[in-house]
One Martini backbone bead per residue (centre of mass of N, CA, C, O) as a GRO file, in nm:
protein
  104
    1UNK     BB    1  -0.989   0.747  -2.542
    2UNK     BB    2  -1.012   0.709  -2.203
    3UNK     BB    3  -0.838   0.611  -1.973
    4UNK     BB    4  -1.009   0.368  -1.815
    5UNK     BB    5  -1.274   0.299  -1.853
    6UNK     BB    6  -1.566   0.300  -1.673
    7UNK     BB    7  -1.759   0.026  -1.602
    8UNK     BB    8  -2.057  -0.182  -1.693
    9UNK     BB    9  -2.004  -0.477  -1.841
   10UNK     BB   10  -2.021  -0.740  -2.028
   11UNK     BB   11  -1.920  -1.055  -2.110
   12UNK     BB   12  -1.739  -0.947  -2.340
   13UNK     BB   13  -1.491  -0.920  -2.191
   14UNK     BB   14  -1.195  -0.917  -2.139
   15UNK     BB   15  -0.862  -1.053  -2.070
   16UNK     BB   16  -0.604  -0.939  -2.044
   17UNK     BB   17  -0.293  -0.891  -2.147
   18UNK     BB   18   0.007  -1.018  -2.137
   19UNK     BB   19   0.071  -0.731  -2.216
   20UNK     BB   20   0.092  -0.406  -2.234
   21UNK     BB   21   0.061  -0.138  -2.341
   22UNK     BB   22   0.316   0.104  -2.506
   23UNK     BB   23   0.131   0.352  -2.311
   24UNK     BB   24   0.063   0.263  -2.030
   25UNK     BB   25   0.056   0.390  -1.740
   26UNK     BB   26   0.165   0.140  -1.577
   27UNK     BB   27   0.438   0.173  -1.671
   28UNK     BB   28   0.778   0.252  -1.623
   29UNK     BB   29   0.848   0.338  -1.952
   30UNK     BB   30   0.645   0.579  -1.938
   31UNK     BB   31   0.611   0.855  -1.933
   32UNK     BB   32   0.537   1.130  -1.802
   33UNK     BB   33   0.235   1.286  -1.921
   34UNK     BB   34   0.095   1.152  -2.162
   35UNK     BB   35  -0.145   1.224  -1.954
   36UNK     BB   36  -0.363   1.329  -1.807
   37UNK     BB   37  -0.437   1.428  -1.494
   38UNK     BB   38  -0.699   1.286  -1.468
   39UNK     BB   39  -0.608   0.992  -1.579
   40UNK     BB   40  -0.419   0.957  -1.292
   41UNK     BB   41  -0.625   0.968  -1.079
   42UNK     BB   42  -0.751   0.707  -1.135
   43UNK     BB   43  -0.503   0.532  -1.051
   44UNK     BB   44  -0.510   0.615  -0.763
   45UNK     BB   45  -0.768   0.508  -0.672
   46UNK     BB   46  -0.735   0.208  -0.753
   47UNK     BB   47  -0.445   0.218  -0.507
   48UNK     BB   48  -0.578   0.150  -0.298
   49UNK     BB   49  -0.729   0.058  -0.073
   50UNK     BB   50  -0.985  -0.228  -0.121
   51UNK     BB   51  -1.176  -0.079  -0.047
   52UNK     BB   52  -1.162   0.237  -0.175
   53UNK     BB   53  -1.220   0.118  -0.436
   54UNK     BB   54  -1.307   0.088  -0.723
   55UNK     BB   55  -1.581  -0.120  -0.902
   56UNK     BB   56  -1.451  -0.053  -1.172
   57UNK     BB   57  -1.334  -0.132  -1.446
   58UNK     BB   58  -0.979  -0.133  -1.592
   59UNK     BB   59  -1.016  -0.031  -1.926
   60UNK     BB   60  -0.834  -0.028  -2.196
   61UNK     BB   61  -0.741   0.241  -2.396
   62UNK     BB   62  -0.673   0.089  -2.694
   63UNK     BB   63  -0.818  -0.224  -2.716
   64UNK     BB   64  -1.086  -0.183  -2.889
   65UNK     BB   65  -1.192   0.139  -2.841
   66UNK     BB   66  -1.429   0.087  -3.103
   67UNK     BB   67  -1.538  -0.170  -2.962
   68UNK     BB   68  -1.795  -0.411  -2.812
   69UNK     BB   69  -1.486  -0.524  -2.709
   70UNK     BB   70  -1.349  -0.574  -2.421
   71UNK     BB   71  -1.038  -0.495  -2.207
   72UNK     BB   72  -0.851  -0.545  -1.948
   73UNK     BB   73  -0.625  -0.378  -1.836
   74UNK     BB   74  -0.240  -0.495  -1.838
   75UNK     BB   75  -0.122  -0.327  -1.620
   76UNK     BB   76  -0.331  -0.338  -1.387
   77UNK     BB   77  -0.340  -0.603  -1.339
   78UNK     BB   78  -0.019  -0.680  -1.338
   79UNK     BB   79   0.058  -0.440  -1.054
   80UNK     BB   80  -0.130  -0.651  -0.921
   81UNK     BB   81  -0.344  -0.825  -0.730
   82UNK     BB   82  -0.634  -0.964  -0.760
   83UNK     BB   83  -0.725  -0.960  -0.468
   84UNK     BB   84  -0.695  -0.622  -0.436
   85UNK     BB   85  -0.923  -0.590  -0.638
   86UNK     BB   86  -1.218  -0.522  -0.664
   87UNK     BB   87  -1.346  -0.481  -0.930
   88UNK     BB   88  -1.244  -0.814  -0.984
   89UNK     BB   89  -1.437  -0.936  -0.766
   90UNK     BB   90  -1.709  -0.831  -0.877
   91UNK     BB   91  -1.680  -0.922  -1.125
   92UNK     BB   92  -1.667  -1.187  -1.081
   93UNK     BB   93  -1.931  -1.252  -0.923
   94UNK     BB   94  -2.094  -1.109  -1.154
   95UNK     BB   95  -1.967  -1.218  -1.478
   96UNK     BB   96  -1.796  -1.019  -1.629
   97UNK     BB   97  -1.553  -1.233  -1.535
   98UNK     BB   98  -1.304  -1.430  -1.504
   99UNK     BB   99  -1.052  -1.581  -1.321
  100UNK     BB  100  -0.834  -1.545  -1.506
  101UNK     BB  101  -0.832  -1.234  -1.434
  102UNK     BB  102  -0.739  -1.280  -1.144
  103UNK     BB  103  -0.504  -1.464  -1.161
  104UNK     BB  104  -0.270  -1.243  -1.310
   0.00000   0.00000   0.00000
């Protein structure tokens, strides 16, 4: 499964876990390159300013990845203010996710 996938689900979401995956690519203390470049592409999209963010959130990588349940990635909610993710705010207002996703 390809790092952070990306898309609108139901509302089966979980929220993030609390501590990110051992591989995650937010993570400080993972190597860079274990990931291709282009999955690196999209998590700098994620950190632009607020307006220019994608709307789908940024899903877990490992974590459920062949499930019908998934989790919001907990590296990429962890290293951001839930208010400056867009996708986590659009997520909330249509019900994809709960606030306890925004405010962690």
């Amino acid at each position: 499964m390809a790092v952070g996938h990306i898309g609108r689900m139901s509302s089966s979401l979980r929220p993030p876990a609390q501590r990110p995956c051992e591989s995650c690519p937010c993570r400080c203390d993972v190597p860079a390159g274990i990931w291709a470049s282009e999955e690196y592409a999209k998590l700098r999209r994620y950190g632009a300013d607020t307006p220019d963010q994608p709307t789908g959130l940024f899903q877990c990588h490992q974590a459920d990845a062949n499930g019908a349940v998934r989790r919001v990635c907990g590296g990429w909610a962890g290293c951001h203010e839930g208010e400056e993710l867009l996708a986590l705010r659009m997520a909330l207002l249509d019900g994809r996710t709960a606030a306890v996703t925004l405010l962690r």
